[in-house]
C-alpha positions as CSV (number, residue, x, y, z in Angstrom):
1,X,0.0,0.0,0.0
2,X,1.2,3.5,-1.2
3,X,1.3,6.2,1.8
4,X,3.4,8.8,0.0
5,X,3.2,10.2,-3.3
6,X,5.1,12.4,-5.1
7,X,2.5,15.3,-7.2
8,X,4.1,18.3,-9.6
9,X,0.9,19.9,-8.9
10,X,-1.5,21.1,-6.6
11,X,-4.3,18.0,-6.1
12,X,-7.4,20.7,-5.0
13,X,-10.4,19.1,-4.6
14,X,-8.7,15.4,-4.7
15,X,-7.2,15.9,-1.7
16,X,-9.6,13.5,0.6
17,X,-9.5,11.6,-2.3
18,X,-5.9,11.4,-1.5
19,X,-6.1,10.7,2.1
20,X,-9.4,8.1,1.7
21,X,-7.2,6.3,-1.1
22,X,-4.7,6.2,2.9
23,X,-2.0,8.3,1.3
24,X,0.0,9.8,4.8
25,X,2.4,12.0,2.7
26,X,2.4,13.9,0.0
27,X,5.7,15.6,-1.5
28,X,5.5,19.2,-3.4
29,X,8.3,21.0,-5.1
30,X,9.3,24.4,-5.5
31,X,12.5,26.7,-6.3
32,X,13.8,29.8,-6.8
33,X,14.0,29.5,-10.5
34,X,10.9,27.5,-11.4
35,X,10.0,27.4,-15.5
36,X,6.7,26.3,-14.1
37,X,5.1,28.3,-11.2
38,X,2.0,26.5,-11.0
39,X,4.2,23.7,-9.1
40,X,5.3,25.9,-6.5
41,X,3.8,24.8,-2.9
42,X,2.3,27.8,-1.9
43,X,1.0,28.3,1.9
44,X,-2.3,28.1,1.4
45,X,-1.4,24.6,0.0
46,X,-0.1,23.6,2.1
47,X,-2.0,24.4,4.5
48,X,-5.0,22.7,2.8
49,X,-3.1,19.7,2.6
50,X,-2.6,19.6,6.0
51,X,-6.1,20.3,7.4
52,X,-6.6,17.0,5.5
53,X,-4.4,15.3,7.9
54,X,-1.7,14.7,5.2
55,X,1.9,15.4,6.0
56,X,3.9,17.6,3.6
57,X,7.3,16.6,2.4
58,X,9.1,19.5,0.3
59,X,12.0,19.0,-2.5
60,X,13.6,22.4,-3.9
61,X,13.8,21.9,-7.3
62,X,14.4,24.0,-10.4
63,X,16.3,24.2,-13.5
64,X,18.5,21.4,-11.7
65,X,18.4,18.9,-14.7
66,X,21.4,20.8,-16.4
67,X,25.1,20.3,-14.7
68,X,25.9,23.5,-16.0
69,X,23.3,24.9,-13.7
70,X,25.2,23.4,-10.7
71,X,27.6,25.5,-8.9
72,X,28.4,26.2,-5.2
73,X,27.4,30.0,-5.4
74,X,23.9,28.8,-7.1
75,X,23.8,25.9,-3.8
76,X,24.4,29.1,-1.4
77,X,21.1,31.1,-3.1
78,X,19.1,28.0,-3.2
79,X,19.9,27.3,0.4
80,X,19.1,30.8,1.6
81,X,16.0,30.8,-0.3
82,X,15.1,27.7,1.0
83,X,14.9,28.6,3.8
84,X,13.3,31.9,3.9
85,X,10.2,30.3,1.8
86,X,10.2,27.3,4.3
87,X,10.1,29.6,7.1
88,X,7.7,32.6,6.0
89,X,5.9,31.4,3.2
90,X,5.2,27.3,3.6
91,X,5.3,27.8,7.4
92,X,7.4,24.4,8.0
93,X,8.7,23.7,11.3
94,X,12.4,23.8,11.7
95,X,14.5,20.3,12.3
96,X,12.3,18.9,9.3
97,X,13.9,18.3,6.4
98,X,14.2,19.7,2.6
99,X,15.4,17.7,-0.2
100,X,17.5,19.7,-2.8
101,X,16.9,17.7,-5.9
102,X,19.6,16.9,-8.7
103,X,17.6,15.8,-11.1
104,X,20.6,14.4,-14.0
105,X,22.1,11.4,-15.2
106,X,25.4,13.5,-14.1
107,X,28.7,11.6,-15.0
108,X,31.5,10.9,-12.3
109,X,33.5,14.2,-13.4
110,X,30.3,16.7,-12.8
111,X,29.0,15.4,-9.9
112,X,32.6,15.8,-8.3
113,X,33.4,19.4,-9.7
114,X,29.4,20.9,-9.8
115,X,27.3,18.8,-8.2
116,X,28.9,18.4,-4.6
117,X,30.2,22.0,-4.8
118,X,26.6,22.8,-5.3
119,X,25.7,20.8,-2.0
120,X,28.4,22.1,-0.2
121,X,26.6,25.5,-0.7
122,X,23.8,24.8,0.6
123,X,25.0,22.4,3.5
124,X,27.1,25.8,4.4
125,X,24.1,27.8,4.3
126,X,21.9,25.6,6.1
127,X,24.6,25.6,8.9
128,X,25.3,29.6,9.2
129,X,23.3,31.5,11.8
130,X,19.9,33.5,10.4
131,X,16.4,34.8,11.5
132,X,15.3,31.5,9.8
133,X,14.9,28.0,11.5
134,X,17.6,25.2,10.6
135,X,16.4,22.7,8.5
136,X,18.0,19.1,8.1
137,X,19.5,18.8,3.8
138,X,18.1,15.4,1.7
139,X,19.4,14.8,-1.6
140,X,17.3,13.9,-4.2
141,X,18.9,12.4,-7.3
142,X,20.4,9.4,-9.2
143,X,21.9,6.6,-7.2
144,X,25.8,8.0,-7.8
145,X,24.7,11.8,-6.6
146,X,23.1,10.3,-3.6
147,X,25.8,8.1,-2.7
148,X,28.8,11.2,-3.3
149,X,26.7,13.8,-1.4
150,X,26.3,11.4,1.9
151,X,29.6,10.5,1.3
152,X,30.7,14.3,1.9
153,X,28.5,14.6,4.7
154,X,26.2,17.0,2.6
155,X,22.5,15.5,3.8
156,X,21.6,13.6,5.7
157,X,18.8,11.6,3.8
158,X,18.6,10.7,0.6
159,X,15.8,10.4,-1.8
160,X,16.7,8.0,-5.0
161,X,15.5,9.2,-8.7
162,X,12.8,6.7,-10.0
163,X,15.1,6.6,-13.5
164,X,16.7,2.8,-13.4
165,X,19.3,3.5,-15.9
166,X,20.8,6.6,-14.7
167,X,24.3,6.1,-12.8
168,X,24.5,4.2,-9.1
169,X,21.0,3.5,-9.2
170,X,21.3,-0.2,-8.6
171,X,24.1,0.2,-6.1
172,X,22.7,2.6,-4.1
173,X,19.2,0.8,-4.1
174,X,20.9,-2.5,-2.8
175,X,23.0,-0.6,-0.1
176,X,19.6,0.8,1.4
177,X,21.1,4.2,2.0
178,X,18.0,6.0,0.9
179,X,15.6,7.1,3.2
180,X,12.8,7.2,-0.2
181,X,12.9,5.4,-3.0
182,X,10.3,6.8,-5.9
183,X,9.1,4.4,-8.2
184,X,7.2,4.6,-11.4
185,X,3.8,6.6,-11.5
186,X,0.6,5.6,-11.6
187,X,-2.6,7.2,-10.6
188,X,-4.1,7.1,-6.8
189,X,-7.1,8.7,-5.5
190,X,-7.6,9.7,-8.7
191,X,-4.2,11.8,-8.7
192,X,-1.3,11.2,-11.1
193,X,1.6,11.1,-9.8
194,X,5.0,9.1,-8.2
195,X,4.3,6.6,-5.2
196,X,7.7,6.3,-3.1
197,X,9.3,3.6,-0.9
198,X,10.3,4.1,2.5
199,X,13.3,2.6,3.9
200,X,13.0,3.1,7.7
201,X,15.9,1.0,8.3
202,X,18.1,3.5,6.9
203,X,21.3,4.2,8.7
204,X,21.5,8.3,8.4
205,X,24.4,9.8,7.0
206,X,26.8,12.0,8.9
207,X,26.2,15.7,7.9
208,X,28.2,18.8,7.9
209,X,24.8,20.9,7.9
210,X,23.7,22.0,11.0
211,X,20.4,21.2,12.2
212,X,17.3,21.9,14.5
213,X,17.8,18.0,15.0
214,X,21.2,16.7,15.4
215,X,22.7,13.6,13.2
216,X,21.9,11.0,15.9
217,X,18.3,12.2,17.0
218,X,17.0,12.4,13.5
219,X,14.9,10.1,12.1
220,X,12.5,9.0,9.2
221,X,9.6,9.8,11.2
222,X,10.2,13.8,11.2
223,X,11.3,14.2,7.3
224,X,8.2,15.4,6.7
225,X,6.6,18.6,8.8
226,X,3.0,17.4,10.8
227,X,-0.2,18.4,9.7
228,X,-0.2,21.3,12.0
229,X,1.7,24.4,11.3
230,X,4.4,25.2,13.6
């Protein structure tokens, strides 16, 4: 049985369809430097999301399908974004967690010089002192990003891309490092979209990012903010 799904767009009305079909969780993306605005979680979607009694589980993702959008100074802007729209707009708690997503087939050479420069930026964000809350990092991505940004100690959870054939995916997916695993769509409570597969056996990663929540408290259970705003 499927209790999280992944939907690029806001479900509306279909939300009790959503939580009578027993879907717990849904995940909603947003960025800085969205093509498509209509994705963007909004606070008042949130917010009816959660009156449903679903959690909410948030990925930050853009125009990061390109590795020549990948930098550490783009990480740094994404990460202070980030958190400023978690905070004031979307309301989330802090010690939950965002997922930055890296959403590439990105070869051994560009996740080393872009890709885990990128995180790096945004771990060191995450970790500086602000007016916002400190969130916990995830990375969402192919099995070989996953595996090099925990390897860093970049994020802490790790959310493997639902694209078989992209690099590491096997690998990682046998190692059960992932915290998520999303699989192929198909349509539930009427909603299109990507179930995914928890892994709450996961050993976290050590992280660099400072959080709300340190490395050895965290767990699976407090990804995803409650369906009460904090």
């Amino acid at each position: 049985m499927t209790t999280i799904i992944d939907v690029s767009r806001f479900c509306g009305n279909q939300t009790p369809a959503s939580a009578s079909a027993r879907v717990k969780t849904i995940i909603r993306n947003y960025s800085r430097d969205t093509t498509h605005p209509s994705k963007r979680l909004t606070r008042r979607k949130a917010e009816q999301l959660r009156s449903a009694g679903l959690r909410v589980r948030v990925v930050h993702e853009g125009r990061r399908d390109t590795a020549s959008n990948f930098d550490s100074e783009s990480g740094v802007e994404d990460g202070r974004y980030a958190r400023k729209y978690d905070a004031t707009e979307i309301g989330q708690p802090g010690g939950t967690t965002i997922y930055f997503g890296a959403a590439l087939d990105a070869s051994p050479e560009q996740i080393r010089t872009l890709v885990v420069p990128y995180f790096q930026g945004v771990a060191d964000t995450c970790a500086s002192q602000a007016d916002q809350p400190n969130y916990v990092v995830g990375v969402y991505g192919s099995g070989a990003t996953c595996d090099a940004v925990l390897n860093g100690g970049l994020a802490h959870f790790a959310r493997l891309a639902q694209s078989t054939a992209w690099a590491g995916h096997q690998s990682f997916l046998t190692s059960h490092r992932w915290t998520r695993n999303q699989a192929m769509p198909p349509s539930i409570g009427g909603i299109p979209c990507d179930p995914d597969i928890a892994d709450d056996g996961m050993v976290p990663a050590s992280s660099a990012c400072m959080s709300a929540t340190s490395p050895k408290t965290i767990s699976p259970s407090n990804i995803a903010f409650p369906s009460t705003l904090a």
